[in-house]
C-alpha positions as CSV (number, residue, x, y, z in Angstrom):
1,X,141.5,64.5,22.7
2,X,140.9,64.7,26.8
3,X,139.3,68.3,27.2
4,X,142.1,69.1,30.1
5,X,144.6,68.8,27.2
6,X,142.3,70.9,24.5
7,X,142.0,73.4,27.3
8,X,145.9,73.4,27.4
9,X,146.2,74.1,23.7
10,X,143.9,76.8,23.6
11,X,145.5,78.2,26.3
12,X,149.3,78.1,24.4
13,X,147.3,79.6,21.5
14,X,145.6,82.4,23.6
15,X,149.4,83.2,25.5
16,X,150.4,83.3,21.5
17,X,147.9,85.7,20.5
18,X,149.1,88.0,23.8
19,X,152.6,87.8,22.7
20,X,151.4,89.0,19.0
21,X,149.5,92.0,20.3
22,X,152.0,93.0,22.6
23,X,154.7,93.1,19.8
24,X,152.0,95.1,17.8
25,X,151.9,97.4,20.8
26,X,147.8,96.7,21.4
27,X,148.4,96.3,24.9
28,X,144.7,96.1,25.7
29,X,144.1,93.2,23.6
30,X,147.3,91.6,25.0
31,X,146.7,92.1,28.5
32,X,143.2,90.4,27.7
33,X,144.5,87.7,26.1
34,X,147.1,87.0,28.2
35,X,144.6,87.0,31.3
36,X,142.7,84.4,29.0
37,X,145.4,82.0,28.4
38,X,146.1,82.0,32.2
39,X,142.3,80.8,33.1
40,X,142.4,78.6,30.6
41,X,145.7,77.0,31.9
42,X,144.3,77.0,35.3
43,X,141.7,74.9,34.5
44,X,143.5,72.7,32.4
45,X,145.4,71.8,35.7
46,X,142.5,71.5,37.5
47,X,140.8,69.5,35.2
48,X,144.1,66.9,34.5
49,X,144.2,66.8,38.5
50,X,140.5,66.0,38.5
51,X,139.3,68.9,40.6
52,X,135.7,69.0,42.1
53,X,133.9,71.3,39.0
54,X,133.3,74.0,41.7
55,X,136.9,74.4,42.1
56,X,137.4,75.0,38.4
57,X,135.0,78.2,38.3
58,X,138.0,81.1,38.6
59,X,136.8,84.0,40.8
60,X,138.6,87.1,42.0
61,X,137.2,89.0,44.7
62,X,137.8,91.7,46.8
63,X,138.5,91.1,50.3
């Protein structure tokens, strides 16, 4: 399997894993896991669009 596309499974199971702890009412965990399976989706993208590598290194600064 293509890592863009293992990327995109780990990040369904990671969004799965959110949803679980949120129903358990550990929102912590689920707003961790959550931010997870969005990274992880982002660089499935980038990696399935073929992005330069340093594009695929998520960074949030502040201004």
């Amino acid at each position: 399997m293509e890592r863009s596309r293992e990327r995109w499974v780990q990040a369904q199971a990671d969004l799965e894993h959110a949803r679980k702890s949120l129903e358990a009412g550990d929102y912590e965990w689920a707003c961790f896991a959550a931010q997870q399976a969005a990274e992880v989706a982002v660089k499935a993208v980038l990696e399935r669009k073929s992005a330069p590598r340093d594009m695929r290194c998520i960074s949030f600064s502040r201004p």
